[in-house]
Every structure is written in C-alpha cells, then in structure tokens.
C-alpha positions in Angstrom: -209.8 102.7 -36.2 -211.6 100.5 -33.9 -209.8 99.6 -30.6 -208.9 95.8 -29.5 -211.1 94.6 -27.0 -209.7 93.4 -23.9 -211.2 90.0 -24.0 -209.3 89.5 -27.5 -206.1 90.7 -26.2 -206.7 87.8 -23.1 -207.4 85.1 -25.9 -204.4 86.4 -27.8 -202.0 85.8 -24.7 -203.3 83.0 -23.8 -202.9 81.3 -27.3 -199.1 82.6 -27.7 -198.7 81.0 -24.1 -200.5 77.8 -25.0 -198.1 77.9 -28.7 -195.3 78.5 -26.8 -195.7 75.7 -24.3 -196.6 73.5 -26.9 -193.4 74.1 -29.0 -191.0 73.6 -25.5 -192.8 70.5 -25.0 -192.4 69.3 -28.5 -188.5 70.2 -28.9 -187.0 69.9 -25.0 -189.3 67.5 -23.1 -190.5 65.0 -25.7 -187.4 64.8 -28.7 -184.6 64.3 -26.0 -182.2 64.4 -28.9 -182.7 68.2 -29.5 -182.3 68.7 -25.8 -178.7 66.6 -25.5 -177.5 68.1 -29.0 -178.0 71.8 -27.4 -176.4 70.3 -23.9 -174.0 68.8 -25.6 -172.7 71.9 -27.7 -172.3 73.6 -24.5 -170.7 70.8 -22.9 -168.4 70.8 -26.0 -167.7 74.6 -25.6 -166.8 74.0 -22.4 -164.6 71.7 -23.0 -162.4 74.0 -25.8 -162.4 76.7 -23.1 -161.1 74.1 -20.7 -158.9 72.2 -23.0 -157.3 69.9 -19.7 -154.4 68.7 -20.7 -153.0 64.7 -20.6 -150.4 64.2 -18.3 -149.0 60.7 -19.8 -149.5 58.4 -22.5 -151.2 59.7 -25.1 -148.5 62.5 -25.2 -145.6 59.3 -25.9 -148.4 58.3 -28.4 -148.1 61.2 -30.0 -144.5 60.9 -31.3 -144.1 57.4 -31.7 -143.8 58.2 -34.9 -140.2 60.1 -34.0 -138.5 56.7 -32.8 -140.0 54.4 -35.6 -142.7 53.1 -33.6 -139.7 51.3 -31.4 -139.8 52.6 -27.8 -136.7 51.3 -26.8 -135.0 54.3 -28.6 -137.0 56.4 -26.9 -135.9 55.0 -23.3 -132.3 54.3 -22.4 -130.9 51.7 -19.4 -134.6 50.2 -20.2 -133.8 46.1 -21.0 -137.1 45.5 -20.3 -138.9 47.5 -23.1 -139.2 45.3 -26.3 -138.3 46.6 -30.1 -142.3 46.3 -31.2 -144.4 49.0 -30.1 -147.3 47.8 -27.8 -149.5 50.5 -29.1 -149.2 50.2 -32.9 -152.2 50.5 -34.4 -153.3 54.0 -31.8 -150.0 55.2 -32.4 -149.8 55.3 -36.2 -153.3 57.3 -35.7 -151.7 59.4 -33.4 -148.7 60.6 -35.7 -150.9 60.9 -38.3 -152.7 63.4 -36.4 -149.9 65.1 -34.5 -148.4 65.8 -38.5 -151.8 66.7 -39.5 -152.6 69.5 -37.3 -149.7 71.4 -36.1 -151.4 74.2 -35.2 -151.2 75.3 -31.2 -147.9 73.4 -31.2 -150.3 70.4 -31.8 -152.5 70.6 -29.0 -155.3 70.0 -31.7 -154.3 66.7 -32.2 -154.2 65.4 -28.8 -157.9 67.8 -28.3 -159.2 65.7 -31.1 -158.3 62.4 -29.4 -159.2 63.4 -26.0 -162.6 64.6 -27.7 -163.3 61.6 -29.4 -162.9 59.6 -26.2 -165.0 61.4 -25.0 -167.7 61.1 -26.7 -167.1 57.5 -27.3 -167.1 56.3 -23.7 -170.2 58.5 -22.7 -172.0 57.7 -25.5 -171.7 54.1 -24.7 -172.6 54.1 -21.7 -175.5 56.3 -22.1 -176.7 54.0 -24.7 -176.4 50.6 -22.9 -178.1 52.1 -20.0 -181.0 53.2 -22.3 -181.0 49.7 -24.0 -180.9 47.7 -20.8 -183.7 49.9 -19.3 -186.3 49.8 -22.3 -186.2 53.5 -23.1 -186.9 55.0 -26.4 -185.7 58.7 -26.9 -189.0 60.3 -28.2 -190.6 58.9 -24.8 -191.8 61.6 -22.4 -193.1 60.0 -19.4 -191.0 57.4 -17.7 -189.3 59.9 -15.9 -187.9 57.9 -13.0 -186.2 55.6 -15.5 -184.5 58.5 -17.7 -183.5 60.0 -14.0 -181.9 57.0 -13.0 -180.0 57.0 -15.9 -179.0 60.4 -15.0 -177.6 59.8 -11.5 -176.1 56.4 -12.8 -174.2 57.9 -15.4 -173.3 60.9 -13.0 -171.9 58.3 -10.4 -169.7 56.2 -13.2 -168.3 59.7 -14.1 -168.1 61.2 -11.1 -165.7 58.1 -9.4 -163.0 58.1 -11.5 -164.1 57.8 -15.2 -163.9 61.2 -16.1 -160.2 61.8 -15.6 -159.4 58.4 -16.9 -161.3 59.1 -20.2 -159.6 62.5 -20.2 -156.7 60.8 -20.7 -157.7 59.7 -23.9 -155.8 56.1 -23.4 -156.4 54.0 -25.9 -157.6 51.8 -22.9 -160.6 54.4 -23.2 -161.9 53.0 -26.3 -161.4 49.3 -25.5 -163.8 50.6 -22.1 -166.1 52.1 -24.3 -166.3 49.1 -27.0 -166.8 46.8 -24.4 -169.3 49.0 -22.8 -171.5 49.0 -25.9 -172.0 45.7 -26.5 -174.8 46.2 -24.0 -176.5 48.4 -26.1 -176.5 46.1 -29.8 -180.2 46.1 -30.9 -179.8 43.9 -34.0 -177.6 40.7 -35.2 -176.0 43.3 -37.8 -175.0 45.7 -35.2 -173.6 42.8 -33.4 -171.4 42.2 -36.8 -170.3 46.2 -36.3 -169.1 45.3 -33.0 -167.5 42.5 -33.8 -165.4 44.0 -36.4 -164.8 47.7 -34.6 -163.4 44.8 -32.2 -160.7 43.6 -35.0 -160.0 46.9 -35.9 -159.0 47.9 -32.6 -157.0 44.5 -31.7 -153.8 46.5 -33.2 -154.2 49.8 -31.1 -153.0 47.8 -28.0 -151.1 44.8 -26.7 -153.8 43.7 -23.9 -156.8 44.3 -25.7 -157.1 40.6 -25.4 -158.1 41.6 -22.4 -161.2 43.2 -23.6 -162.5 40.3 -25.6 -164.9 38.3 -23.0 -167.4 41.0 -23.7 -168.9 39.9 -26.8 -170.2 36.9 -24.4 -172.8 39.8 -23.6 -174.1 39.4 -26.5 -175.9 36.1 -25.6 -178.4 37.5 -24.2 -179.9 38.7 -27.1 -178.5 36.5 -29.8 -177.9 33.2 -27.8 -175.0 32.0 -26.7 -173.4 30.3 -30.3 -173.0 33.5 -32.0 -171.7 35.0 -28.8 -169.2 32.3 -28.6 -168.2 32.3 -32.2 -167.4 36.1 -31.9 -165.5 35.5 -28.5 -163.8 33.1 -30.7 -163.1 35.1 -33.8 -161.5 38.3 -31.7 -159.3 35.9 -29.3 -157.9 34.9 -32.6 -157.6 38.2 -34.4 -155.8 39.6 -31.4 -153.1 36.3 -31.0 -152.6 35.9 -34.2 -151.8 39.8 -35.5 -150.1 40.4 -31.9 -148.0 37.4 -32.7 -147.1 38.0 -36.1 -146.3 41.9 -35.7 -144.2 41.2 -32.4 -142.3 38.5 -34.5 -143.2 35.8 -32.2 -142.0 37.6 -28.7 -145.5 38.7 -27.8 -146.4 36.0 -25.4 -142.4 36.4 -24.0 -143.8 40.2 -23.2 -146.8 38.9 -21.1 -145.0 37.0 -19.0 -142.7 39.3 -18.7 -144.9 41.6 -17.3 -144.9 40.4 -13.6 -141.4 40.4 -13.6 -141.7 44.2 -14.6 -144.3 45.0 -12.0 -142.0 43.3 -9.4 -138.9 45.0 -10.3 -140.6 48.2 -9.5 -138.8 50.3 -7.0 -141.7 52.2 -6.1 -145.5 51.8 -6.5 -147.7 53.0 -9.7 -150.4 55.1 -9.3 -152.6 53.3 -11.9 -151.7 49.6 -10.5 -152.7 50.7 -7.2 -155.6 47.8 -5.6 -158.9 48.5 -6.9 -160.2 48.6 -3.4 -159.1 52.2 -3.6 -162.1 52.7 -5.0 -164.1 51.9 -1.9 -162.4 55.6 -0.7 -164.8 56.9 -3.2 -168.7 58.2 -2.2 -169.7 57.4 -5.5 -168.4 54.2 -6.0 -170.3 53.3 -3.2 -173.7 54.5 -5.1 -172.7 52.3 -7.8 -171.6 49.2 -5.5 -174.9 49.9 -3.6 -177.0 49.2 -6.3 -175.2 46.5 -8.0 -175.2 44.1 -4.8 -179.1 44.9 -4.5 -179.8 43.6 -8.1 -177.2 41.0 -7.5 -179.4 40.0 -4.4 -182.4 40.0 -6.3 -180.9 37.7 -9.3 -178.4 35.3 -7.3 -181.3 33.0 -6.4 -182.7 32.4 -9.7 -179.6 31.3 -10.8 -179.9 28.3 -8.8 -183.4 27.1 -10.5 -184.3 25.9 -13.9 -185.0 28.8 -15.7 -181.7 30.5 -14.7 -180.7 33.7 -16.7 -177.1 32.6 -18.2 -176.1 36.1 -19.7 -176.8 37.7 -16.1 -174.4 35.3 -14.8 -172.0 36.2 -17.9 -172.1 39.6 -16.9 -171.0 39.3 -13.0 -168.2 36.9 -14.6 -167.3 39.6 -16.5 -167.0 42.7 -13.7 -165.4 39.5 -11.8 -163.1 39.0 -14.8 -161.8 42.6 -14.4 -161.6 42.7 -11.0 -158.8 39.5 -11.3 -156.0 41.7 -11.6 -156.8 43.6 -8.8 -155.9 46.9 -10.2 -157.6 50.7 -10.5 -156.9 51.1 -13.5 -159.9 49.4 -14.6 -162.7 51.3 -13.2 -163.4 52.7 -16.3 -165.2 49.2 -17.2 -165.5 48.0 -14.0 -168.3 50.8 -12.6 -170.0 51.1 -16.1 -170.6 47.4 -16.0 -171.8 47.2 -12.5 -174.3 50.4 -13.2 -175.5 48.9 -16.5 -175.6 45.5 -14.7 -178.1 47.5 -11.8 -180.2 49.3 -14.1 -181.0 46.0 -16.4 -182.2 44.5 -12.8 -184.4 47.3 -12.0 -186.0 47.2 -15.1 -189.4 46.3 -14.5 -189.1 47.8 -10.6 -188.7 51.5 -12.2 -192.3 51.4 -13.4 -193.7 50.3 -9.9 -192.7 53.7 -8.9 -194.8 56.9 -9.2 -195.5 57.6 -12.6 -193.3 55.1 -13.7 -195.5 53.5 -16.2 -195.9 56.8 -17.8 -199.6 57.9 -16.2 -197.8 60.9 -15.1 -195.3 62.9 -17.2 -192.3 62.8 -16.7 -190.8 65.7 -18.8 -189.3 67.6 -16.2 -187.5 64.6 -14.6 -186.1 64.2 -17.6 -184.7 67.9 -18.3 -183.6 68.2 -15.0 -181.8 64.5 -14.7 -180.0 64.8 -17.9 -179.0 68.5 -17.2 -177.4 67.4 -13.7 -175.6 64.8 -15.7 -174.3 66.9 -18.5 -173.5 70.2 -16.9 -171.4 68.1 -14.2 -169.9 66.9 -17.0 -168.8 70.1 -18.7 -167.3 71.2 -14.6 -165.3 67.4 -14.7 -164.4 68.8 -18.1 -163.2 72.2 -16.8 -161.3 70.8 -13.7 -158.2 69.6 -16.0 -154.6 71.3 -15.9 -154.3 73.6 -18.3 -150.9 72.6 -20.4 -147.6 73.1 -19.0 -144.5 74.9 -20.4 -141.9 72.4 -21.0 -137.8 73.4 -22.3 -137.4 72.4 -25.5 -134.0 71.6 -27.2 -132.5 72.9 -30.8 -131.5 69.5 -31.5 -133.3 66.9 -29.1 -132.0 63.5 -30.6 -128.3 65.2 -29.6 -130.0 64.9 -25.2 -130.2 62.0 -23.2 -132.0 63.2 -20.1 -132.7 61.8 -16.2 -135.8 62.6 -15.2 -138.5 62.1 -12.1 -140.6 59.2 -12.9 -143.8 61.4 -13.4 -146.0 63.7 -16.0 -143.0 65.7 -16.8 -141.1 62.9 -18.6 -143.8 62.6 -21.3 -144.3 66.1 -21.9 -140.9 66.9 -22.2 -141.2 63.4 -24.8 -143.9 65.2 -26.6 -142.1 68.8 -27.0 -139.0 67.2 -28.1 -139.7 64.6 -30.0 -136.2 62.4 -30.6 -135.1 63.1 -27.2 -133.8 59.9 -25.4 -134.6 59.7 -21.8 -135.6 57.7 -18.8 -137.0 55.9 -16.7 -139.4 54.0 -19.4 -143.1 54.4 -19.5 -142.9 51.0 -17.6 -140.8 51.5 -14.9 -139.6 48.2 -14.0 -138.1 47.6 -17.5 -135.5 50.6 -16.6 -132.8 49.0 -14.9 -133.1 49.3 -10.8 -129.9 51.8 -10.4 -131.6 54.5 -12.7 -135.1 54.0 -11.2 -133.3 54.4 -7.5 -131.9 57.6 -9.4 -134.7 58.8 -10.8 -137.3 58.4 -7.4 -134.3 60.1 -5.4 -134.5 62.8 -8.3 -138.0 63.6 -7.5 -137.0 63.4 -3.5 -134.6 66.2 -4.3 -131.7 63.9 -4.2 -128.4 63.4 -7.1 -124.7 62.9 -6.7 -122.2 63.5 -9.3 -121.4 60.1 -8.4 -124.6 58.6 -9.2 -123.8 59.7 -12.8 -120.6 58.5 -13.0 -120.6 55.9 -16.0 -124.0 57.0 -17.9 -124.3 59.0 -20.5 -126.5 61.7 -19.4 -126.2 64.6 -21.4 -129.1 66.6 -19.3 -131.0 66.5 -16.1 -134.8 67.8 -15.8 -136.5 68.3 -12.4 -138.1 70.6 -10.5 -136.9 69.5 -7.0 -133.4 69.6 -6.2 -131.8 71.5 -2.9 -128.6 71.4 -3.5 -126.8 71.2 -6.5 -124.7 68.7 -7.4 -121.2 70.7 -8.8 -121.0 68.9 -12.3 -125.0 70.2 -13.2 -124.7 73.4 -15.3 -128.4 75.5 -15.5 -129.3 75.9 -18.8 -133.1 76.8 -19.1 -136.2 76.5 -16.6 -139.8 76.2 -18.0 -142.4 76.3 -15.3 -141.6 75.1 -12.3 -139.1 72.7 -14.0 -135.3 73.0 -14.6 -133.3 72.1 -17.1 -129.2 71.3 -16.2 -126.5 70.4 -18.5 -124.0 67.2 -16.9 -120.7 68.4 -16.9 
C-alpha cells in the first residue's frame, strides 16, 4: 500500500481549513439570521432557567377573569376604581391563558406573556434601528453600523427597559408597537400597523396615548396617510373606550389627577423621569441624541427642512409631558433610533464603514455583547415567591402593604377581596394611611375598628396588635386572622 505523501497531507489540511472557514463565514458572519436564531435559543434557555418573576400587574391581569373583569370587587374602601376594567382587551387574553395552561400553578401563562414581550419589544427595536440605519441582514461589511446597533440596543436595555419589559405590561406592547413604526418598509406594512394599532386600542385605557406615532410614518409615505392613520386610531380608541366604559371613560381621565393627588405616598413608577439622568446609560443614549439633534436643529430653520425629524423630537417631547419614568421604555428607544437615523451617512466615513474592509467580526462580537447581556438582564429576576393561599379566598377580605405582595397574594387566590387598589389614591385616605403604616411595622386594633377585615398580610410588624390571630406564614410574609 503506497504511503501518503507529506505534501498531500499539507494540501489536505489546508483545504479542510480553507472549507471550514468558508462554511463559518457563510453561516455566522454573512447570514446574521442563523447567528441571532442560535443566540437567541440560548438567550431563550436562559430565560426558562431564569424564569424572573413579575411583581405587579400582569399578576391582577391574570385573574381578572375571577371578578368579572370589574376591579372594584377585587379592591375594597376603593371609590375611586370604576366598574369597567381599564385593561379589557389584555385581560380577556390573560384569563384565557391563565385557564389554558395550569401547569406550574400557572406560571406558564404569565412565562408566555412575559416571553412574548419580550421578543416583541426587542425585536422592534432591533428592527427600527436596522431600518433607520440602511442595513440589510445578509450584509457582511458595515461593521461599525451593525456595532452601533449593538451598543445602542445594549444602552436602551441596559437603562431600565429590560425590567420594564420583564414585566410584561401591556404598556410593553403599546412601547413596542410604537417602536416599530420606524421600521415599516412598505405602504402595506404600514396598513399592518395601523390595524395591530386597532387591535390593541382595547388592551388598555391610555393607549390613546400611544397613537401620535403613526405621524412617523410620514416620512416614508407623506404626511396625508400618516395623518389619516393618526386619525383613524384616535377614533378607534374614543369611540370603543367610550362605548365599553358606558360613557364614564373621559370622567376616568380626569379623574386621574385627582387620584395621583390623593396619594399618601409616592409611586415608584410616577416618579420624574429625570430619574433617569441617575443612570450611566441613559446618559450614552442622551449623549448621542443631542449630537444628532445638534446636527439637524439648523436645517429645520431653512427651506428644505426635514418635517418627520421634527415629528419625531415632538414625539420623545410628547412623552416626556407627563413627566413620568414610567415611560422610558419609549422614551430611550426613540431617542436611540432617532441618533442612529442621524448618523446614517456619518457611519460609513468611518474605517471600513463603506464596506472596503469586513466587518464580520464587528458584527459577531457586537451582537454577542448585546444578546448574552441580555440573557444576564434575563437571569437577574426574582425567582417567584411563596404566597398563603386560602381554602375559600372569596370568604377574606385582607389589609395589606401597598407593594408586590398584594398582587401575588391576588394571583394565588384568585376571589380574594383586598386593599389598597392597584391605584392607590382611589383607596380611601384612612386605609392607604393604614396600609403605608402596615408596611412601617405599625397597626392598632383601633385602626380596624369599623372595617371588615377578615385578614391581615405583612411581613413587618413588631408588635402584635392583641386582636391578630397567626394563621399561616409563606416566605417572609405572615398571614393573621382579625379577631
């Protein structure tokens, strides 16, 4: 048998090197999609493993279902908290799921939500800033443009818009709808929009709110159409609001200052949105925005001024009116998208930029940053807490600290009557006074003189009041019968 030369065993190497460097090329540097399905399926791993757990809303959205979709059974010495439920639409998808999938005590169903907001908000982002930037995936150089996608997209998540998305609030995919109508491409995707616009309109009470976005779409398809659809989803949104709240939907929105004033104590979520200043990431984002916004203000001034650009601050500025942190999940997204649209033809100035050089490896290592930070935002959740459940919950009326524990003990008792309300000033001012004291570690027997608490749930009491009876602790919490 004749022996293999060495020169043939070189050229063999070499060509199994050369095939192999070929195929990594092919499937991880040039088809991005392969690359983000694979980081994406470990990212989603990640997330099962993680499985963080919501600490407020989307738990009440859960069982909705339990008080007829009419919160104000659900929360007593609350006056403020109208018959109609502000979340109809989300919530009737909620209890279909929570029936659905029972399995894990239902913590499938409120996985699947928080999943699908995930997905949803990243995806539109990612999108918009690929759209805004001129990118197509099977491109391989433009590296610096693909990496500034990547640190963008790691700052918006990294500020704040991770553990709001996490939350899966239906707020989420009002974000994430808005978000995307930077990334239409056609007049018929723009007709998507504008109807995944309508069907959303039920799933909550402000998504009003959300509606100047389609004048985004001006800049691609002029501003009549984006008008007419600015037109068309103020209208679906007053008129179904309207109808389904039997006429006492405007009543609510003006109620709503009054609620925030009545307020004993501050919300987290309402806090100023200057809060986000305390944030090093924020100021990446804020950084870049006021240098495009530099760059553009003075053509706005001339002829040939840019009217969507100028649509697009009024937008951030629109969200920025109420002053609050809870919208940072649009607020940042829109300022980085905003950047990234004005540094659109400065990217290719830089090195390589223009695609001379490759810029393969920019890209791997951009979008790998980006993604496996996300799967560590992802595994930095709290795990689900144990929470005392009742034999008969609709028998309990329970005091509780204004705080996560309300809503789980909501969501592992569904029929359970309790309070404060999800909005605390619509709970009278005595039970909100009892309720922050509660949390402080402070009750009297006198305090419950007159109510008709059945129960008491806290975790922070010193001394105990003589007419609480202990009946059960979960966790750190406590459960006491009232005497």
């Amino acid at each position: 048998m004749d022996r293999v030369k060495p020169s043939g065993i070189r050229r063999f190497l070499d060509k199994s090197v050369s095939n192999a460097r070929r195929d990594f090329n092919r499937l991880i540097v040039r088809d991005h999609p392969f690359y983000l399905v694979v980081m994406g399926l470990l990212t989603f791993f990640s997330w099962l493993v993680a499985a963080p757990w919501p600490k407020d809303d989307l738990l009440r959205d859960m069982v909705a279902f339990s008080y007829r979709y009419d919160y104000s059974k659900a929360f007593v010495y609350s006056p403020g908290i109208p018959s109609y439920d502000f979340d109809i639409g989300f919530d009737r998808i909620c209890g279909f799921l929570y029936r659905s999938l029972p399995w894990a005590d239902h913590a499938w169903a409120v996985h699947l939500v928080q999943t699908a907001a995930i997905i949803t908000y990243v995806s539109a982002l990612l999108l918009s800033l690929r759209r805004v930037l001129g990118l197509r995936w099977g491109e391989a150089g433009r590296g610096w443009a693909w990496l500034l996608i990547a640190g963008l997209l790691f700052a918006v998540l990294s500020c704040g818009g991770m553990a709001r998305v996490i939350s899966g609030r239906q707020e989420v995919f009002l974000a994430a709808w808005a978000i995307a109508a930077c990334a239409i491409p056609t007049w018929w995707a723009a007709v998507l929009w504008v109807g995944a616009g309508v069907v959303l309109a039920p799933c909550y009470w402000l998504s009003v709110v959300y509606t100047p976005a389609a004048l985004m779409l001006s800049r691609r398809f002029g501003w009549p159409r984006a008008l007419g659809s600015f037109g068309v989803l103020v209208l679906v949104n007053v008129v179904f609001w309207h109808w389904y709240s039997g006429g006492t939907w405007l009543p609510s929105l003006l109620q709503l200052r009054a609620d925030i004033d009545n307020r004993v104590v501050g919300v987290g979520e309402d806090q100023p949105i200057a809060i986000l200043l305390l944030d090093p990431w924020f100021w990446v984002i804020a950084f870049a925005f006021v240098a495009a916004l530099w760059r553009d203000a003075p053509s706005w001034l001339g002829r040939q001024r840019d009217l969507s650009s100028i649509a697009m601050v009024g937008l951030i500025v629109w969200f920025l009116l109420p002053n609050m942190v809870r919208y940072e999940d649009i607020v940042a997204p829109l300022m980085a998208i905003y950047a990234a649209r004005t540094l659109r033809n400065q990217v290719t100035r830089w090195p390589g930029g223009d695609g001379s050089v490759q810029g393969g490896w920019l890209v791997v290592k951009g979008l790998a940053v980006v993604l496996l930070v996300f799967s560590s935002l992802g595994l930095s959740g709290a795990p689900r807490p144990r929470v005392y459940r009742f034999r008969h919950p609709d028998r309990h009326i329970v005091l509780t600290p204004w705080s996560s524990p309300m809503y789980q003990l909501l969501f592992a008792n569904p029929g359970v009557q309790l309070t404060p309300a999800m909005e605390l000033g619509a709970t009278t001012r005595r039970v909100q006074h009892m309720s922050v004291r509660l949390a402080d570690g402070h009750l009297t027997c006198a305090s419950l003189h007159g109510l008709r608490f059945t129960d008491v749930y806290e975790k922070s009491l010193t001394t105990v009041p003589p007419c609480l009876h202990l009946v059960g602790i979960a966790g750190p919490m406590r459960m006491w019968a009232v005497r």
